[in-house]
VEXROPA-90325 format. One record per atom (N, C-alpha, C): x, y, z; residue in three letters; residue number from 0; chain; atom name. Coordinates in steps of 0.2 Angstrom, whole numbers, plus 5000, padded with zeros to 4 digits. Atoms other than C-alpha are relative to their C-alpha. Last residue first. Layout:
<minus>
+------+------+------+------+-----+-----+------+
!   xx !   yy !   zz ! type ! seq ! mol ! atom !
+------+------+------+------+-----+-----+------+
!    X !    Y !    Z !  ALA ! NUM !   A !   CA !
...
+------+------+------+------+-----+-----+------+
</minus>
This chain:
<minus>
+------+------+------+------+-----+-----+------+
!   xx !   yy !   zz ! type ! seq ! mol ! atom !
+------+------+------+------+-----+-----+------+
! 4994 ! 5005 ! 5005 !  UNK !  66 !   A !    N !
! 5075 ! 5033 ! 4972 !  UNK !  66 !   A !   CA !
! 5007 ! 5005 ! 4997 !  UNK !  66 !   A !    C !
! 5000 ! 5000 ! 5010 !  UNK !  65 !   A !    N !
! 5061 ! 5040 ! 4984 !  UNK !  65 !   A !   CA !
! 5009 ! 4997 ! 4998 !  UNK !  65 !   A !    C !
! 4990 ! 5000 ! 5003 !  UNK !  64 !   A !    N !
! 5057 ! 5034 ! 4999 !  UNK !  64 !   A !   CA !
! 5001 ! 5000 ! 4992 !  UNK !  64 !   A !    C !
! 4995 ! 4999 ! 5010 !  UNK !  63 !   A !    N !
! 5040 ! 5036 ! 5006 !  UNK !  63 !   A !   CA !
! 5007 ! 4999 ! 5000 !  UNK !  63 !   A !    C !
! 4995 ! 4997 ! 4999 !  UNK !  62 !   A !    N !
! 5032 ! 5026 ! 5021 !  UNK !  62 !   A !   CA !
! 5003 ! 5001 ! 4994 !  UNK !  62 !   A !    C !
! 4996 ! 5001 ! 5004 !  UNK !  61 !   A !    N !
! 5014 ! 5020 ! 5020 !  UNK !  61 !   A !   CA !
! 5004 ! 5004 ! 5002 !  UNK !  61 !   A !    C !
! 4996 ! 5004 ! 5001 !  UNK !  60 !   A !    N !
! 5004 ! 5014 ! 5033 !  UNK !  60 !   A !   CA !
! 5004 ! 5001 ! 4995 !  UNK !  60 !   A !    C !
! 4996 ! 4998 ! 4994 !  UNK !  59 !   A !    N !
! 4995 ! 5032 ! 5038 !  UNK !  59 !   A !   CA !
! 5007 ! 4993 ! 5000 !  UNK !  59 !   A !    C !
! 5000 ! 5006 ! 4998 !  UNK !  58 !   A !    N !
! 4988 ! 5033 ! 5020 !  UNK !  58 !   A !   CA !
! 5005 ! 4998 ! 5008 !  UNK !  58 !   A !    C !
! 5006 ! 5006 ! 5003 !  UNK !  57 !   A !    N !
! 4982 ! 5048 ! 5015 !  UNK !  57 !   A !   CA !
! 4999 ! 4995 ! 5003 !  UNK !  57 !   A !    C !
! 5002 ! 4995 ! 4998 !  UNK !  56 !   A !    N !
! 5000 ! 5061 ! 5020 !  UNK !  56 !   A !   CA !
! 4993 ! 4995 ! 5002 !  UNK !  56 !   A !    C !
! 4999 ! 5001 ! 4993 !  UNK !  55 !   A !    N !
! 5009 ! 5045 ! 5014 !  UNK !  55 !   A !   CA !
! 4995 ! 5006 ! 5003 !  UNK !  55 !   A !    C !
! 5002 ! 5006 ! 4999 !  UNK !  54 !   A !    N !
! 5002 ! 5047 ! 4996 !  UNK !  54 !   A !   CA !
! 5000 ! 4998 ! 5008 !  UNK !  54 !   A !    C !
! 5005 ! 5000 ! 5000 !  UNK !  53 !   A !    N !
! 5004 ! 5066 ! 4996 !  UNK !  53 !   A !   CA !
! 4997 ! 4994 ! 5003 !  UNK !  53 !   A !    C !
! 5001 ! 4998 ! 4995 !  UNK !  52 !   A !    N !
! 5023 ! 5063 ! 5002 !  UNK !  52 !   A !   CA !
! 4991 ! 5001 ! 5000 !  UNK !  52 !   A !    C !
! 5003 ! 5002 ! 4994 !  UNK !  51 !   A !    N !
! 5021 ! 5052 ! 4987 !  UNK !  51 !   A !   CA !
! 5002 ! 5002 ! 5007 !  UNK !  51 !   A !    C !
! 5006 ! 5004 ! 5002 !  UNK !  50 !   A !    N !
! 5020 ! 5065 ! 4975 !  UNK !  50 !   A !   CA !
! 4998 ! 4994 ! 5006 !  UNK !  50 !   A !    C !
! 5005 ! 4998 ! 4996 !  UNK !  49 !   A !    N !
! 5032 ! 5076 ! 4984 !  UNK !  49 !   A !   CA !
! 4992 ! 4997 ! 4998 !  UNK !  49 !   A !    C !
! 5006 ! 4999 ! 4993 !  UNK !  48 !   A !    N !
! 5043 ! 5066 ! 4983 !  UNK !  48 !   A !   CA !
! 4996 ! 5001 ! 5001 !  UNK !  48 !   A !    C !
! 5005 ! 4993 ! 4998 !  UNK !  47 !   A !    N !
! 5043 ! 5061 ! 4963 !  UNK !  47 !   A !   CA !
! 4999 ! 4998 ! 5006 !  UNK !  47 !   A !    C !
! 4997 ! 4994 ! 5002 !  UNK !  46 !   A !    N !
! 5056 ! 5048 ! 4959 !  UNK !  46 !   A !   CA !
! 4998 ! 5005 ! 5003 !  UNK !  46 !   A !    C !
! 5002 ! 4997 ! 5006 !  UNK !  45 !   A !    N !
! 5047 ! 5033 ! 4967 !  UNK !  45 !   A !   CA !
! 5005 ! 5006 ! 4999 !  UNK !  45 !   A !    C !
! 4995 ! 4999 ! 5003 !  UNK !  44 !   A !    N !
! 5047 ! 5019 ! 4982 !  UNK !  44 !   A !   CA !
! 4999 ! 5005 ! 4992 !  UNK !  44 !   A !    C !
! 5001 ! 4998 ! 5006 !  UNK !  43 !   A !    N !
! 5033 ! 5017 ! 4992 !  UNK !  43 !   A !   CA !
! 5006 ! 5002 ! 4998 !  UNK !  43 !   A !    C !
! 4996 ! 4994 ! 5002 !  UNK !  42 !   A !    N !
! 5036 ! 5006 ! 5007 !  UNK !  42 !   A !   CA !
! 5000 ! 5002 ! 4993 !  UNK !  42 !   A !    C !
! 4997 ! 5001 ! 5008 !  UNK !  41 !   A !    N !
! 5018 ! 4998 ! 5013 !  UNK !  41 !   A !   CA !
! 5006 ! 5005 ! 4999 !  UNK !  41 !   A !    C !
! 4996 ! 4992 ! 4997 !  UNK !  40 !   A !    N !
! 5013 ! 4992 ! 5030 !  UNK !  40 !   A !   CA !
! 5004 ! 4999 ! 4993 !  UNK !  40 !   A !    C !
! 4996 ! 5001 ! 4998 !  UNK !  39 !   A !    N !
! 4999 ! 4978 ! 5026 !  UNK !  39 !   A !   CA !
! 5004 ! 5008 ! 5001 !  UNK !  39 !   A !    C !
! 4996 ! 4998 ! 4995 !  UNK !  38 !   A !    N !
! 4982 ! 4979 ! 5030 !  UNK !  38 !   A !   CA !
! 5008 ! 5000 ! 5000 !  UNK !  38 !   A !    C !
! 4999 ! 5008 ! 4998 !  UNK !  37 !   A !    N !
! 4972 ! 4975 ! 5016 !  UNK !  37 !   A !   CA !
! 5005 ! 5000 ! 5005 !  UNK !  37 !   A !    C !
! 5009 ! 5003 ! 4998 !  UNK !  36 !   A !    N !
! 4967 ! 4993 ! 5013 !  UNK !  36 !   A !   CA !
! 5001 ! 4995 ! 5003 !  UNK !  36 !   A !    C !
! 5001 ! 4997 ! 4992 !  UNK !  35 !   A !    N !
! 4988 ! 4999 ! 5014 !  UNK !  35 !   A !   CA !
! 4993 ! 4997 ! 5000 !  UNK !  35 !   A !    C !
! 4996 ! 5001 ! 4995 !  UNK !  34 !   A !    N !
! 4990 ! 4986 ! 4999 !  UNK !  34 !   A !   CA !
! 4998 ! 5002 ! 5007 !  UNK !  34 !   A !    C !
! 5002 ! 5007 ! 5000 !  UNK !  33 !   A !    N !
! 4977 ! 4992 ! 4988 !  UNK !  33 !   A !   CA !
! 5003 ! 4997 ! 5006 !  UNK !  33 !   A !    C !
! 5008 ! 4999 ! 4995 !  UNK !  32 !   A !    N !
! 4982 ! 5010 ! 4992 !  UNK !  32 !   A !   CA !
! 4997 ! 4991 ! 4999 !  UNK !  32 !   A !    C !
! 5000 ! 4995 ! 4993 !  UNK !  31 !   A !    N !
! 5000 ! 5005 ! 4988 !  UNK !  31 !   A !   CA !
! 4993 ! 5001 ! 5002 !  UNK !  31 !   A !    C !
! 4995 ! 5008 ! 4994 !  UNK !  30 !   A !    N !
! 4996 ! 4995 ! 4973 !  UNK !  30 !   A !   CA !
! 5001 ! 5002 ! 5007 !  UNK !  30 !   A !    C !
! 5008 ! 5005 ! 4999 !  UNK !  29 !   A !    N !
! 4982 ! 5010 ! 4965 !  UNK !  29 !   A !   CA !
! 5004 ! 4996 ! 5004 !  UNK !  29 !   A !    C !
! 5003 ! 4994 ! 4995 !  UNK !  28 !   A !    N !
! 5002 ! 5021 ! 4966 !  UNK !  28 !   A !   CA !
! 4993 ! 4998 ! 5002 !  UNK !  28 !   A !    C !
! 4997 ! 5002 ! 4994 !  UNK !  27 !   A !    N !
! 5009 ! 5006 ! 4957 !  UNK !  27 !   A !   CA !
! 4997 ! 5006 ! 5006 !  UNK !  27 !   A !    C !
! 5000 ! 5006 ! 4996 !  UNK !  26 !   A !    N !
! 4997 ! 5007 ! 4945 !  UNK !  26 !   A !   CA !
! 5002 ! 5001 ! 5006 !  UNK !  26 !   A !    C !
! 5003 ! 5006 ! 5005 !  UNK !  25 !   A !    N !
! 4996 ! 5024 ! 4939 !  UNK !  25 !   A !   CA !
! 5000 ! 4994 ! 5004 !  UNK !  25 !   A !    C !
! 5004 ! 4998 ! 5004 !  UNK !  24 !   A !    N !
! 5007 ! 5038 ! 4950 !  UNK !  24 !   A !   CA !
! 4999 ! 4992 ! 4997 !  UNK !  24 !   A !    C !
! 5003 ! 4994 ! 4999 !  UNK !  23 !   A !    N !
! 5020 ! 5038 ! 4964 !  UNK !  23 !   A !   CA !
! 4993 ! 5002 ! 4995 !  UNK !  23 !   A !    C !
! 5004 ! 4998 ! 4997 !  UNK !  22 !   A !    N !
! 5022 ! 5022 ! 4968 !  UNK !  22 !   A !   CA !
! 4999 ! 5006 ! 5000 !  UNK !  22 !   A !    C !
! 5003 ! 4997 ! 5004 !  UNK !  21 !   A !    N !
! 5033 ! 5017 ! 4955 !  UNK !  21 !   A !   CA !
! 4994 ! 5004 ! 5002 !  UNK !  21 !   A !    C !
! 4995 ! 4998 ! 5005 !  UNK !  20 !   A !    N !
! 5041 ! 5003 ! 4966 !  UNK !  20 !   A !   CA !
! 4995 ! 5005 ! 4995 !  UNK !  20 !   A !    C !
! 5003 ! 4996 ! 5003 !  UNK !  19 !   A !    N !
! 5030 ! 4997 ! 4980 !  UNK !  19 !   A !   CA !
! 5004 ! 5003 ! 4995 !  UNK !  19 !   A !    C !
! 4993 ! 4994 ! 5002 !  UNK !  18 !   A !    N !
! 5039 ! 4987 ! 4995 !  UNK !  18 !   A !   CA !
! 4995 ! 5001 ! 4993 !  UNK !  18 !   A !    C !
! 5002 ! 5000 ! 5008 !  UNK !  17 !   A !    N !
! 5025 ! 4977 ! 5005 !  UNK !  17 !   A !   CA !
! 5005 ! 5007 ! 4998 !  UNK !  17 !   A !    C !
! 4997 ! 4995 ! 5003 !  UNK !  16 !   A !    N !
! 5027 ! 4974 ! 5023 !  UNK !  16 !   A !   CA !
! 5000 ! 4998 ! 4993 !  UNK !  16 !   A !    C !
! 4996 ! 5002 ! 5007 !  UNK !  15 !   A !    N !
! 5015 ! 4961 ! 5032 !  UNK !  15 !   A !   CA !
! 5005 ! 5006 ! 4998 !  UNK !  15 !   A !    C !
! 4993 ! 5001 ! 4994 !  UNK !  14 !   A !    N !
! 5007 ! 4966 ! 5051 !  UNK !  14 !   A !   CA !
! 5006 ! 4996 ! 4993 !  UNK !  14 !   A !    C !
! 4998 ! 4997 ! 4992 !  UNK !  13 !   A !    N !
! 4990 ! 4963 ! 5042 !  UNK !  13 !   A !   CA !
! 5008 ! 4999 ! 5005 !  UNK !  13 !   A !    C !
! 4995 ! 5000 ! 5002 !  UNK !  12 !   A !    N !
! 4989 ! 4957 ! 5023 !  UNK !  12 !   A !   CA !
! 5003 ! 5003 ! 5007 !  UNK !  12 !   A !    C !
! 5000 ! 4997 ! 4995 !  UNK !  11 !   A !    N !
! 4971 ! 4950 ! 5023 !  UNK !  11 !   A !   CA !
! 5011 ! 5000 ! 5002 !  UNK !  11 !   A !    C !
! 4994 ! 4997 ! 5002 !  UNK !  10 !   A !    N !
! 4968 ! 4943 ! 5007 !  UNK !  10 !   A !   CA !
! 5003 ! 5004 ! 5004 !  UNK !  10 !   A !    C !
! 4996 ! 5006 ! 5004 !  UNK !   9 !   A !    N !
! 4956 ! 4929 ! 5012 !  UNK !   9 !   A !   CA !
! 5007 ! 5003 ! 4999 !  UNK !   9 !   A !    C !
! 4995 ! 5008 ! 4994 !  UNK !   8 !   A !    N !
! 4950 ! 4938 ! 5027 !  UNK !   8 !   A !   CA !
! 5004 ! 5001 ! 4994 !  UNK !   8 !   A !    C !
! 4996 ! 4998 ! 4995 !  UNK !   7 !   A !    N !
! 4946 ! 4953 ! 5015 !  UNK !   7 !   A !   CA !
! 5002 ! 4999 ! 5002 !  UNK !   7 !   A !    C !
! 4996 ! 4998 ! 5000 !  UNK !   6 !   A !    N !
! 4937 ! 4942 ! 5001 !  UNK !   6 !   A !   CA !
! 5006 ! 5006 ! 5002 !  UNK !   6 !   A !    C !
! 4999 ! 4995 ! 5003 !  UNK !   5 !   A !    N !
! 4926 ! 4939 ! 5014 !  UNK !   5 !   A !   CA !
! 5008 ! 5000 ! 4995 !  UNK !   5 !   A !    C !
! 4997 ! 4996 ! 4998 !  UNK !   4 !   A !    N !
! 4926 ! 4918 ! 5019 !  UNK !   4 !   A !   CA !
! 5000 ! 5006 ! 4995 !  UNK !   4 !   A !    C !
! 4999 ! 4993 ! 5006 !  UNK !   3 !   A !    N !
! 4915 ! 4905 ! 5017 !  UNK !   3 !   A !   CA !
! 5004 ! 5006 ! 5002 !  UNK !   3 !   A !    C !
! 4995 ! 5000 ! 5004 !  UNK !   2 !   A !    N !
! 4918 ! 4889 ! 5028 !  UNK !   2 !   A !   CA !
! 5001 ! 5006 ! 4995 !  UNK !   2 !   A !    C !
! 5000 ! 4995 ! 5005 !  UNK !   1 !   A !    N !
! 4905 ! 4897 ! 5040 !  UNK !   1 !   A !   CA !
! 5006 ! 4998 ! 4997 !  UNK !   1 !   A !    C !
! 4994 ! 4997 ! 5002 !  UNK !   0 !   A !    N !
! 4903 ! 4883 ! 5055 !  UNK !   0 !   A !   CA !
! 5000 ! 5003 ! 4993 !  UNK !   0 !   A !    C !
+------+------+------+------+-----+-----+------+
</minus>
């Protein structure tokens, strides 16, 4: 038996939702991609559409909404 687990299992976000605020650029925008990796379904919140219509365009788990 394998007690050790991939930090992927461990932080494994699948079938989750995650809300994002500032996602269009610098952190929040790395948060989102971090997020979508680990499988959760990410809503990206920001000013800038067309910024994150790029990001949604990318990541097929994010859904944009701007503010």
């Amino acid at each position: 038996m394998n007690l050790l687990r991939t930090p992927a299992e461990m932080f494994a976000l699948d079938d989750r939702v995650a809300i994002v605020t500032g996602a269009s650029s610098g952190l929040g925008e790395r948060f989102a991609q971090v997020l979508h990796t680990a499988g959760a379904h990410v809503v990206a919140v920001a000013r800038r559409a067309e910024r994150l219509s790029g990001l949604a365009e990318t990541h097929e788990r994010v859904v944009p909404c701007t503010a």
